[in-house]
RODO-2510 file (C-alpha; in nm, 4 decimals, decimal comma):
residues 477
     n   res          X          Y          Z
     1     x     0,9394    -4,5885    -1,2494
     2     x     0,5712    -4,4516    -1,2481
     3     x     0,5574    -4,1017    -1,3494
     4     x     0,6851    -3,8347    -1,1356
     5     x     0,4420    -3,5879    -0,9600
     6     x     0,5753    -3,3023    -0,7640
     7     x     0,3706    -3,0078    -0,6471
     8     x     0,4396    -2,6444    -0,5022
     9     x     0,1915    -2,5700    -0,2403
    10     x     0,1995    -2,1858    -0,1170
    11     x    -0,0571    -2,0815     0,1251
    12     x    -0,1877    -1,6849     0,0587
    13     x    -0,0497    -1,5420     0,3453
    14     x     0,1719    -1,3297     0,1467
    15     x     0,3701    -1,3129    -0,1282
    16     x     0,6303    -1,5179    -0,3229
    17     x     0,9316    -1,5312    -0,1201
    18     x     1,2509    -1,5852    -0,2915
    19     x     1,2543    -1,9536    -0,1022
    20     x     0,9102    -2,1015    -0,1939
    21     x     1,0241    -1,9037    -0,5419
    22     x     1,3552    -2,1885    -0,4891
    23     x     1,1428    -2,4529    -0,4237
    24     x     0,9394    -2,3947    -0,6794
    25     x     1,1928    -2,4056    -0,9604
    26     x     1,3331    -2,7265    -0,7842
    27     x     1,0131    -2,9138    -0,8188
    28     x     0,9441    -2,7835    -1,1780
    29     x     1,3063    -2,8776    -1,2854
    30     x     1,2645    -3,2047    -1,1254
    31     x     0,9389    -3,2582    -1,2787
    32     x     1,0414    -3,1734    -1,6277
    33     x     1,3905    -3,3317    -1,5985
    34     x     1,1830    -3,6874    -1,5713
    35     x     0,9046    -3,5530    -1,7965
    36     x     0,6636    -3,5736    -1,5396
    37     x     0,4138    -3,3007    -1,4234
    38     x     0,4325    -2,9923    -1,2117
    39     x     0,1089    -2,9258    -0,9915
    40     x     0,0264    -2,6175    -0,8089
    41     x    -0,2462    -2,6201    -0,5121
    42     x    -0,3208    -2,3740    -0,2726
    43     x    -0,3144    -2,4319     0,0848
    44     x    -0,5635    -2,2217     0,2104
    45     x    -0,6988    -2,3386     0,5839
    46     x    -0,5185    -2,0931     0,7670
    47     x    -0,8135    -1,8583     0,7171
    48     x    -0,7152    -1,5593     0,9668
    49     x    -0,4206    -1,5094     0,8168
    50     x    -0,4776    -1,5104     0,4746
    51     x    -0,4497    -1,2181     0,2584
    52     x    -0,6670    -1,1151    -0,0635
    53     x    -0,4589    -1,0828    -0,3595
    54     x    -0,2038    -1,3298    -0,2327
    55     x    -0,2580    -1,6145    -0,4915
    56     x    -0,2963    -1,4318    -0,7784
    57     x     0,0259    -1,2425    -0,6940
    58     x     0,1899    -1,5191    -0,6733
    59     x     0,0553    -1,7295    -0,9529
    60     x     0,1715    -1,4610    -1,1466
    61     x     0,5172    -1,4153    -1,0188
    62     x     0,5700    -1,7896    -1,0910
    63     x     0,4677    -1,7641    -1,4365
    64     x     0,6808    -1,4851    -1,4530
    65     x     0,9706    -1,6548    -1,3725
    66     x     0,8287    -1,9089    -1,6785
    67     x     0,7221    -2,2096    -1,3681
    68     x     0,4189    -2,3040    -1,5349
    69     x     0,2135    -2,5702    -1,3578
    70     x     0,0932    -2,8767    -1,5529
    71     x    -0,2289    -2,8901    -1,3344
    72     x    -0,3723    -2,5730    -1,0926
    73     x    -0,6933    -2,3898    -1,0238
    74     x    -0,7010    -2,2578    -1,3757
    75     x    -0,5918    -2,6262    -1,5388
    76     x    -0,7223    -2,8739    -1,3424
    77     x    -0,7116    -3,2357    -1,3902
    78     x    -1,0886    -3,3903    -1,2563
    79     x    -0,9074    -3,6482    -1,0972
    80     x    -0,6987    -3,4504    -0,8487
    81     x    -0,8629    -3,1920    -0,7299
    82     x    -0,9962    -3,0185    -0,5810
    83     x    -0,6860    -2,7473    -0,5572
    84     x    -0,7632    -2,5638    -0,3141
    85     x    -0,8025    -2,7039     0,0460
    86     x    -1,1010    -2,5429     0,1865
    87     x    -1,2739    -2,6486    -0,1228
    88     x    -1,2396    -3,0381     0,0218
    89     x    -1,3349    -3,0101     0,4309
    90     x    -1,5468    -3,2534     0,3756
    91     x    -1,3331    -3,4938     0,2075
    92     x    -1,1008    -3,4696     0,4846
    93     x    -1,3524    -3,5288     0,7074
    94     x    -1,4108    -3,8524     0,5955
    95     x    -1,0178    -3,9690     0,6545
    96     x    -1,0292    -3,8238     0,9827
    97     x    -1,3299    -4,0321     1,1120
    98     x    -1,1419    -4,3464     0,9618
    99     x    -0,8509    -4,2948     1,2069
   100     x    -1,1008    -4,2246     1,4906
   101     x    -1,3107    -4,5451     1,4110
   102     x    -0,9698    -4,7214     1,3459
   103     x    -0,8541    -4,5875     1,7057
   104     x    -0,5998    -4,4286     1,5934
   105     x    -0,6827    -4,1057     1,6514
   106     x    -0,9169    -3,9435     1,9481
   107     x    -1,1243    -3,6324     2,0528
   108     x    -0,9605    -3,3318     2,2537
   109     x    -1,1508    -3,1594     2,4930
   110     x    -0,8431    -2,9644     2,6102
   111     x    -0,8619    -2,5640     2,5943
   112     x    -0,5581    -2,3823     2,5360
   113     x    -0,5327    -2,2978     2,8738
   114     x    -0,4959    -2,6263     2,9733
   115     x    -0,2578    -2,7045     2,7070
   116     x    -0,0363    -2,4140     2,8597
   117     x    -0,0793    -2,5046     3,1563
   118     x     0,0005    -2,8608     3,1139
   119     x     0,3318    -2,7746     2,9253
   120     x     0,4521    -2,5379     3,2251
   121     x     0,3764    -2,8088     3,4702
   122     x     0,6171    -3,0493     3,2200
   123     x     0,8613    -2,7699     3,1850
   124     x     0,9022    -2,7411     3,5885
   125     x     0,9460    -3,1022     3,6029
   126     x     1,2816    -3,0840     3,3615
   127     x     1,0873    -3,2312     3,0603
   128     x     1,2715    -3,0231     2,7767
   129     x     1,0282    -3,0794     2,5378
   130     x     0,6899    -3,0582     2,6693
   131     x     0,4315    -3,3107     2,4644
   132     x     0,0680    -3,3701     2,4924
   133     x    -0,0330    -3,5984     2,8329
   134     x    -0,2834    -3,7503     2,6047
   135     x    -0,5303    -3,6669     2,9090
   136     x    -0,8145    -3,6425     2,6432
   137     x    -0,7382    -4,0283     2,5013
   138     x    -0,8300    -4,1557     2,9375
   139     x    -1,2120    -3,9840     2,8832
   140     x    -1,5006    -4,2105     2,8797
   141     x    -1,7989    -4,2167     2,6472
   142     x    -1,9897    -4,0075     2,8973
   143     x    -1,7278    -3,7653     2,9902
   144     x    -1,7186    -3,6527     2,6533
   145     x    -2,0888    -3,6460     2,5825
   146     x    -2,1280    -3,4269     2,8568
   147     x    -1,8509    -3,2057     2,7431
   148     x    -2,0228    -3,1982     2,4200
   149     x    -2,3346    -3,1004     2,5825
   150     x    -2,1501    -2,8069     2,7198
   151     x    -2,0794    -2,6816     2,3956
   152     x    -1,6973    -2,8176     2,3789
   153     x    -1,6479    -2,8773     2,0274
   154     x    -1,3517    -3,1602     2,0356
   155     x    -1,0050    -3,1419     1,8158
   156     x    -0,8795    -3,4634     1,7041
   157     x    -0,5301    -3,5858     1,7868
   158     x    -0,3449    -3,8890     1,6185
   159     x    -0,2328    -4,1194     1,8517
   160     x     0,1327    -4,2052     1,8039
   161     x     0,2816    -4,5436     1,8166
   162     x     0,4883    -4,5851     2,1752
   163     x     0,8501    -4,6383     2,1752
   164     x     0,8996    -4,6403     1,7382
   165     x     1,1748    -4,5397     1,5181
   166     x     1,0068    -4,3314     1,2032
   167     x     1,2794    -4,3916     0,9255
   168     x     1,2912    -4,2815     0,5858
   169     x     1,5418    -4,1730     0,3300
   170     x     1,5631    -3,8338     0,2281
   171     x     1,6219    -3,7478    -0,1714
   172     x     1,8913    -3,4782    -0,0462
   173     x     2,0169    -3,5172     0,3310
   174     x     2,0168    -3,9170     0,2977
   175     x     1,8628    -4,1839     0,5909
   176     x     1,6766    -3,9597     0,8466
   177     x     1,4837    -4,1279     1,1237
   178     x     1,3065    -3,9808     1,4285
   179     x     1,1772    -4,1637     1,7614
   180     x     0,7680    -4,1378     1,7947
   181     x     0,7954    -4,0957     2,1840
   182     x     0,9679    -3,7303     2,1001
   183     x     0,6603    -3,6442     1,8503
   184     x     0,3556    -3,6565     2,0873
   185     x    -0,0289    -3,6707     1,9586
   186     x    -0,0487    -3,3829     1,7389
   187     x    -0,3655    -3,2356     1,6063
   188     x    -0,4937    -3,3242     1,2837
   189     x    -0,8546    -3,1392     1,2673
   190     x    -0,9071    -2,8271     1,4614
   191     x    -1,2360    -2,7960     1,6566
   192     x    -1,3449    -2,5679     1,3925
   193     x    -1,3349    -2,8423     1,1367
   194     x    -1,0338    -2,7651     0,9617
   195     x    -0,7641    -3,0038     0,9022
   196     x    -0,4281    -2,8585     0,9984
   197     x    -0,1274    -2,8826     0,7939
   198     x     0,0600    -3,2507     0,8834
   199     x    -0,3047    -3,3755     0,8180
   200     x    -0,4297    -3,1754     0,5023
   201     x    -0,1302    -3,2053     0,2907
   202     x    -0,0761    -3,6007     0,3273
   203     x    -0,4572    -3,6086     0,1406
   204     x    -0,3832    -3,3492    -0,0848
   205     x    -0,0658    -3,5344    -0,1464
   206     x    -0,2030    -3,8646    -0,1654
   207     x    -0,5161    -3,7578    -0,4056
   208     x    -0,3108    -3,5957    -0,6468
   209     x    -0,0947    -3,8863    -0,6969
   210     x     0,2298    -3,6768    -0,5934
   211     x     0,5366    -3,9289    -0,6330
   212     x     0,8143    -3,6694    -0,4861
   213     x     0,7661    -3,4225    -0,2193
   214     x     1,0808    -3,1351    -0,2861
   215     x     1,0198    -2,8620     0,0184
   216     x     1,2319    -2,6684     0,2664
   217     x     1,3987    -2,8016     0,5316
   218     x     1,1592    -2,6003     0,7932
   219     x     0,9289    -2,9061     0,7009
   220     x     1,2027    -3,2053     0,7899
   221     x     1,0266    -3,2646     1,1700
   222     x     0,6845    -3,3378     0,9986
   223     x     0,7439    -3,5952     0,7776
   224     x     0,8069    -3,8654     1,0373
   225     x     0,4134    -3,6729     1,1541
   226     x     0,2849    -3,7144     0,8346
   227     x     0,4877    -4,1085     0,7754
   228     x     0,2446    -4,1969     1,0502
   229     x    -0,0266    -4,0885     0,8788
   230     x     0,0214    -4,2422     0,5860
   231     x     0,0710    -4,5760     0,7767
   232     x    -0,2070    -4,6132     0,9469
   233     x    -0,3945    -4,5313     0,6135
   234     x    -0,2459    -4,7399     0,4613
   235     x    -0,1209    -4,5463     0,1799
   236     x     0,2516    -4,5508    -0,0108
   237     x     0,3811    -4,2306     0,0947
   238     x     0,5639    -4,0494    -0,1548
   239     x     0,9757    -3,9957    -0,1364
   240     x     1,0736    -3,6708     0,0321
   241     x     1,3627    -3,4407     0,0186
   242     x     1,4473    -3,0711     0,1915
   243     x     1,6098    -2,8436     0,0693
   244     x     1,9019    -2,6395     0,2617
   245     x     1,8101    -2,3247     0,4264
   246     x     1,8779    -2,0004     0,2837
   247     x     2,1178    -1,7328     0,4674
   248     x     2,2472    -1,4066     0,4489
   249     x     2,6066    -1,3563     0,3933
   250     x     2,6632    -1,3395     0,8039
   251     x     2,5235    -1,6995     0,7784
   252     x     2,2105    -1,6476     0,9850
   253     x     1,8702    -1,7768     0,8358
   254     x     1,7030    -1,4974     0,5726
   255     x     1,4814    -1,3402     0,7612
   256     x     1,2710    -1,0226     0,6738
   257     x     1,4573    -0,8381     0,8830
   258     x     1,7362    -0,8970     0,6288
   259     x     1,6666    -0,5126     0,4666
   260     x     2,0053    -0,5500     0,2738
   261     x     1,8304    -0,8337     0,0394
   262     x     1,4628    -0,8233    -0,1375
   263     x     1,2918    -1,0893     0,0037
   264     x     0,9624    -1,1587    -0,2197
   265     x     1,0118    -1,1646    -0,6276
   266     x     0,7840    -0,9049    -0,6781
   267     x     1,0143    -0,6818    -0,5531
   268     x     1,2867    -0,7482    -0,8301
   269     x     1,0169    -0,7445    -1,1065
   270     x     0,9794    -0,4011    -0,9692
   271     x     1,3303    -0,3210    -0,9069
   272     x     1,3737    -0,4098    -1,3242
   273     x     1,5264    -0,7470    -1,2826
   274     x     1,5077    -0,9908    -1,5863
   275     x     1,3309    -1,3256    -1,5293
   276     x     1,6292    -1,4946    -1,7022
   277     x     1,8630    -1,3596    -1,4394
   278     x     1,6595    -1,4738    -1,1398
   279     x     1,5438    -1,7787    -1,2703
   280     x     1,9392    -1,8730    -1,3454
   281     x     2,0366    -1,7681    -0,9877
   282     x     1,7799    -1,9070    -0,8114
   283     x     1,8745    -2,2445    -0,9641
   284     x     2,2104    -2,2307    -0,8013
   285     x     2,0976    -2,1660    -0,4547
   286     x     2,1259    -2,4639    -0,3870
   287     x     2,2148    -2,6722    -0,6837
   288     x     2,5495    -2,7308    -0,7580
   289     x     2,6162    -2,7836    -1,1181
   290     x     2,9288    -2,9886    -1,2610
   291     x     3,1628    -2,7704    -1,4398
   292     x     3,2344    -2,3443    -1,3651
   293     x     2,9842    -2,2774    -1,5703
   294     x     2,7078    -2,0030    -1,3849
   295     x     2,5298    -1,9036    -1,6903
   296     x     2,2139    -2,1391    -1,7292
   297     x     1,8873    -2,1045    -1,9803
   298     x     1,5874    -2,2537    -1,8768
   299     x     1,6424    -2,5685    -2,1066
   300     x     2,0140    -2,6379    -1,9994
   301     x     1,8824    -2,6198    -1,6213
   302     x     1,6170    -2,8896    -1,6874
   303     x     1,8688    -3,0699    -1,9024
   304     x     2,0798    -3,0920    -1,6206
   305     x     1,8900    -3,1112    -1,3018
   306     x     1,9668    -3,3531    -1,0760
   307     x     1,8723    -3,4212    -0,6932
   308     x     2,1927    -3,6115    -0,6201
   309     x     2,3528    -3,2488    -0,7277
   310     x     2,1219    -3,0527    -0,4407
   311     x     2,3011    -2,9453    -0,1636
   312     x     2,2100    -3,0146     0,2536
   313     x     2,4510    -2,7240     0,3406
   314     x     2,2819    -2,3929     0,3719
   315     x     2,2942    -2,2277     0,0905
   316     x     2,3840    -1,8459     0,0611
   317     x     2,1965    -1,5761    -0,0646
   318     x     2,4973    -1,3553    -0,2393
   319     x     2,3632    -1,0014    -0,3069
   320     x     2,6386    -0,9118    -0,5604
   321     x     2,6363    -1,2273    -0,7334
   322     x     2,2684    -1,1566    -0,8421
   323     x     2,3311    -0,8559    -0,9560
   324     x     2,6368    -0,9618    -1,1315
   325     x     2,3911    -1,2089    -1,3230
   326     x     2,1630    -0,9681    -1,4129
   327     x     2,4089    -0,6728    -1,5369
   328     x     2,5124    -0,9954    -1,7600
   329     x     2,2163    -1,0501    -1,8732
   330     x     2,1239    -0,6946    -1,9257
   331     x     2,4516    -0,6405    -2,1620
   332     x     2,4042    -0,8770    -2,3827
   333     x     2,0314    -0,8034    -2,4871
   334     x     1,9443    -0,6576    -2,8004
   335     x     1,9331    -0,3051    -2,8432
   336     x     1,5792    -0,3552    -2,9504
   337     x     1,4773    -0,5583    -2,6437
   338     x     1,6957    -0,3677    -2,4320
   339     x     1,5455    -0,0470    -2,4768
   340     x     1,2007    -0,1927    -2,4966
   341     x     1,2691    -0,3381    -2,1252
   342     x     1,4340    -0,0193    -1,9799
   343     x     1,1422     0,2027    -2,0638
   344     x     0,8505     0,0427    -1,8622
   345     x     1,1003     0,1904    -1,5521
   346     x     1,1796     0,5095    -1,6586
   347     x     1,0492     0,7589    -1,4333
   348     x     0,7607     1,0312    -1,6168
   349     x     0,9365     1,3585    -1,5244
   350     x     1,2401     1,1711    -1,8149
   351     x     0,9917     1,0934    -2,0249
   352     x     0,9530     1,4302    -2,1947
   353     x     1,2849     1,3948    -2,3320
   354     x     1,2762     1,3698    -2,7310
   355     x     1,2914     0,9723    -2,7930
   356     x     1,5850     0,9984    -2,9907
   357     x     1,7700     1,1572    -2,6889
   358     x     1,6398     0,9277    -2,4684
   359     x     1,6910     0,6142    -2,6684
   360     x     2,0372     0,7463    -2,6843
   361     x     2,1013     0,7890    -2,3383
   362     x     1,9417     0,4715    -2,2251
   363     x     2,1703     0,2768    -2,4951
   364     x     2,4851     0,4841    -2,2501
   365     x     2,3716     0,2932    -1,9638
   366     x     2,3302    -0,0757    -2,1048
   367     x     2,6985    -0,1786    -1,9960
   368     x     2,6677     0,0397    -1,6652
   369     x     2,3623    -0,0911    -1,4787
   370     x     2,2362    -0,3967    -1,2634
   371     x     1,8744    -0,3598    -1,3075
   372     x     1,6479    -0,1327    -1,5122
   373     x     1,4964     0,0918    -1,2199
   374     x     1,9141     0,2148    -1,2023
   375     x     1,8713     0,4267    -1,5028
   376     x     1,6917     0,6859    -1,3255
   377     x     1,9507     0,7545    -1,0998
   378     x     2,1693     0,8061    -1,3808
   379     x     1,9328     1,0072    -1,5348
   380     x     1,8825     1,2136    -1,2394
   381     x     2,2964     1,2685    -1,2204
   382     x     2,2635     1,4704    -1,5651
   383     x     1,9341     1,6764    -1,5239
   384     x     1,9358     1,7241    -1,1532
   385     x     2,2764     1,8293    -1,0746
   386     x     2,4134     1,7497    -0,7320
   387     x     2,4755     1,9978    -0,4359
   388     x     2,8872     2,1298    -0,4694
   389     x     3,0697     2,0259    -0,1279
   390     x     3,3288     2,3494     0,0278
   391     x     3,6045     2,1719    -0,1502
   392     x     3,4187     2,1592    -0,4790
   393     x     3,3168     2,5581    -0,4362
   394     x     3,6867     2,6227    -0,3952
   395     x     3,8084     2,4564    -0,7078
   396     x     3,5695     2,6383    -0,8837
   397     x     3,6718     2,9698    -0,7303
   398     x     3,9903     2,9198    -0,8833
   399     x     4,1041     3,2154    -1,1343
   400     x     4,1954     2,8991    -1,3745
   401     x     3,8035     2,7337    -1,3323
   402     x     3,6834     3,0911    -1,4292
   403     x     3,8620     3,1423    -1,7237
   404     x     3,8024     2,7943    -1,8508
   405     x     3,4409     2,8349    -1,7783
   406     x     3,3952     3,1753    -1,9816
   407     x     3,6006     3,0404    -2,2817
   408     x     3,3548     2,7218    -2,2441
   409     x     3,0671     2,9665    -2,2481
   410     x     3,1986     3,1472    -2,5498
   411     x     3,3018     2,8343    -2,7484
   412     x     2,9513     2,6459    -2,6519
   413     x     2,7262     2,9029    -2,8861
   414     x     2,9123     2,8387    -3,1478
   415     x     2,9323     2,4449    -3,1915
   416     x     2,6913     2,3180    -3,4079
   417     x     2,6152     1,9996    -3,2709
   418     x     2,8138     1,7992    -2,9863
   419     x     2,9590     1,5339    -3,1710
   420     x     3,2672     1,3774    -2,9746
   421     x     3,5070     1,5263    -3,2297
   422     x     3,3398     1,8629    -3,2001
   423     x     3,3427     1,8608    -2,8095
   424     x     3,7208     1,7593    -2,7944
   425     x     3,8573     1,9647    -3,0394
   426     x     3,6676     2,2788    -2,8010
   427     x     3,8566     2,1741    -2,5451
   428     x     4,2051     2,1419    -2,6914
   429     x     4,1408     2,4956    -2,8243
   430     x     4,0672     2,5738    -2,4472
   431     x     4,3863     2,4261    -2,3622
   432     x     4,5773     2,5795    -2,6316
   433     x     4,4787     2,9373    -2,5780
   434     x     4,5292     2,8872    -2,1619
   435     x     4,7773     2,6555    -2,1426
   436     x     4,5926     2,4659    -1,8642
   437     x     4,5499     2,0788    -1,8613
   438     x     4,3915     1,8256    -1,7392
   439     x     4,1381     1,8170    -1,4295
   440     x     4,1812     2,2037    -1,4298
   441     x     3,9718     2,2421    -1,8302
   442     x     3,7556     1,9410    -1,7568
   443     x     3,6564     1,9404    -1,4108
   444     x     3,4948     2,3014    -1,3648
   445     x     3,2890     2,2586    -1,6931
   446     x     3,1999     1,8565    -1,5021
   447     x     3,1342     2,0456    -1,1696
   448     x     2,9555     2,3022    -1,3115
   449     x     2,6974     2,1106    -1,5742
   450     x     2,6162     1,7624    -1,3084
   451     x     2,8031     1,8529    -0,9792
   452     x     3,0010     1,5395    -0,9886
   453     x     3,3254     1,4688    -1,0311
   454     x     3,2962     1,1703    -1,2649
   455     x     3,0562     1,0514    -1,5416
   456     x     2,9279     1,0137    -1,8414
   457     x     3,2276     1,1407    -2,0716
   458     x     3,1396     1,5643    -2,1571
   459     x     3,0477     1,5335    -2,4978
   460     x     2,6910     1,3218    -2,3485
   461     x     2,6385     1,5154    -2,1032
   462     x     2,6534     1,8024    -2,3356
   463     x     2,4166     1,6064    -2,5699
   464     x     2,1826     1,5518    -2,3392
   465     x     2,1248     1,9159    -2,1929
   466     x     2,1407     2,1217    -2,5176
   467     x     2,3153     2,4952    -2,5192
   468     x     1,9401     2,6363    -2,3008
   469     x     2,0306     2,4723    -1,9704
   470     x     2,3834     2,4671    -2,0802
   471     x     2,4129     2,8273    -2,0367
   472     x     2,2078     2,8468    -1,7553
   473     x     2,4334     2,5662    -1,5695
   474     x     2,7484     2,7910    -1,6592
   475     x     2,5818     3,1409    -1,5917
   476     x     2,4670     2,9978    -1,2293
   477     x     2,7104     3,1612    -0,9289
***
């Protein structure tokens, strides 16, 4: 087998999504797997809609997530590139006037009025799926001079074979094949010059020596496109595969109108989500390991990868599962690392707190949250206390809550430090001198300090606000 070659191509028109993040870490794992080499290259042509920022956002995200490219922009190998596409126009300009000299591609005159209109007219007659009437390929020589003359800049279509079966076999969904009379002459080079997509990325592919082509399955109807390409080239196209699609837990296809679920990983960086944890569950989106195992390093993933072990089904996007993986995660860090983590998301109004305090508190939450940013809220439940609901008023109206409270008051000033065994021996002397038990010693003193009901256990709480806004908690009507 000649080495394998796989490449992740974004285009910066946004950010990484969580799905070319997937296909990403597919092609990587597959690469290293086979000891091949990992290539990133930027697909740039669609000009309008690209936006600044974009590919260094998402070069970083990947690198991040610790999918380092063997060849890019920044480590390029002479051979390949160029690695981004608008770098190379003229390069594919000198393909595209093969297949015209060849004949197997032609000028289009055709504006896109015509083009709608022409796809109405098919539409009326019952044709379901309108294709080009290749009205362009019937011009002569001096129809087209005079168009040019005009000012028409031509497109250039690729003229598909008539009555064809495209076939190929697909690394993950098995023999696909696809009847060229349902295709239609598509355009490969825009008037403006510009190659479009089905066009570009069989060159890119085909200079940079890709063996393997890993992508979603949104791209499944242009491969038999970009087959014909490659054919009348005359060029070995590479083996393809497409990945499932990626749902929401109704089923539907993730869209950004999915609010419920972060769609682009800068989002969970932000949110304080480890790398580890999204790295492991992005790998089984998809991927279905042998085994219960769900706990995967980096290593063990490209130990095991497989493409016979990739899944056609759609593949769910499971909200709690994530989080599940990172709270793991999270819990069994280091106290060290952990704390050195949590910090770069704690919010500045917590970070006047004394760092022995804080350190203390933070090391409270390890087993409690499911990403980093959730300490704040925690935080925010002991220094800001919460609004008391009617039924939470009444409770503490109680001639029991008042008594407790006033022995709590009294007791307070004289503990010299909150230890747990100083705390709970304060309140067995509460219960001892008013013979009250339970919810009725702890809850008013709970209601009173955080307005919840439930919490960090007293002693922390007591800890963390010091006797000051202790008695100004308990002296508050």
């Amino acid at each position: 087998m000649n080495k394998i070659r796989v490449r992740y191509a974004p285009s910066p028109t946004g950010y990484l999504h969580i799905g070319g993040a997937r296909s990403a870490l597919f092609n990587y794992l597959f690469a290293k797997h086979h000891h091949g080499d990992f290539i990133l290259r930027i697909e740039d042509t669609d000009v309008a809609r690209n936006i600044p920022g974009a590919i260094e956002s998402q070069t970083n995200d990947l690198k991040w997530l610790g999918i380092i490219p063997d060849e890019s922009m920044d480590n390029p190998n002479p051979e390949c590139g160029p690695y981004r596409q608008m770098e190379k126009l003229d390069i594919y300009q000198k393909y595209c006037d093969y297949l015209l000299e060849k004949g197997y591609a032609y000028e289009c005159f055709c504006s896109a009025e015509d083009l709608a209109k022409s796809k109405e007219e098919q539409l009326a007659r019952g044709i379901s799926s309108p294709r080009y009437d290749r009205r362009c390929l019937r011009l002569s020589l001096e129809e087209k001079e005079e168009l040019k003359a005009k000012g028409i800049k031509p497109a250039i279509r690729l003229k598909m074979p008539h009555n064809e079966i495209l076939e190929f076999d697909d690394m993950v969904r098995g023999k696909m094949s696809f009847k060229s009379d349902d295709i239609g002459d598509f355009v490969i080079m825009k008037s403006n010059g510009i190659p479009t997509y089905n066009f570009a990325v069989v060159i890119d592919d085909y200079m940079m020596k890709i063996s393997h082509v890993l992508r979603g399955e949104e791209h499944l109807s242009n491969t038999p496109k970009q087959l014909q390409i490659y054919k009348y080239l005359g060029i070995e196209p590479p083996v393809f595969g497409h990945l499932s699609i990626i749902t929401n837990e109704a089923g539907k296809k993730l869209s950004k109108r999915d609010h419920d679920i972060r769609q682009f990983i800068a989002e969970y960086r932000k949110a304080g989500y480890l790398k580890e944890a999204i790295f492991n569950f992005l790998f089984l989106l998809g991927f279905s390991p042998e085994g219960e195992n769900e706990i995967y390093s980096k290593d063990e993933a490209i130990k095991i990868f497989d493409v016979n072990h990739l899944s056609s089904a759609p593949s769910m996007f499971d909200n709690k599962k994530l989080n599940w993986m990172n709270a793991h995660y999270i819990k069994n860090m280091s106290s060290d690392d952990y704390l050195k983590f949590v910090k770069n998301f704690v919010l500045d109004e917590y970070r006047i707190i004394s760092p022995d305090k804080l350190d203390y508190l933070l090391l409270l939450f390890q087993p409690e949250i499911k990403a980093a940013s959730e300490v704040n809220k925690l935080l925010d439940e002991i220094y800001h206390p919460h609004p008391l609901n009617d039924e939470q008023l009444a409770f503490l109206n109680l001639d029991s809550s008042k008594i407790v409270l006033n022995k709590f008051k009294e007791k307070v000033e004289k503990l010299a430090n909150f230890s747990k065994e100083n705390v709970n021996a304060l309140f067995k002397e509460i219960m001892n001198e008013t013979s009250l038990k339970g919810k009725f010693v702890y809850l008013p003193v709970r209601l009173k300090l955080t307005g919840l009901e439930h919490g960090l256990e007293i002693y922390n709480i007591l800890y963390a606000l010091g006797k000051e806004e202790i008695y100004c908690r308990i002296s508050t009507n």
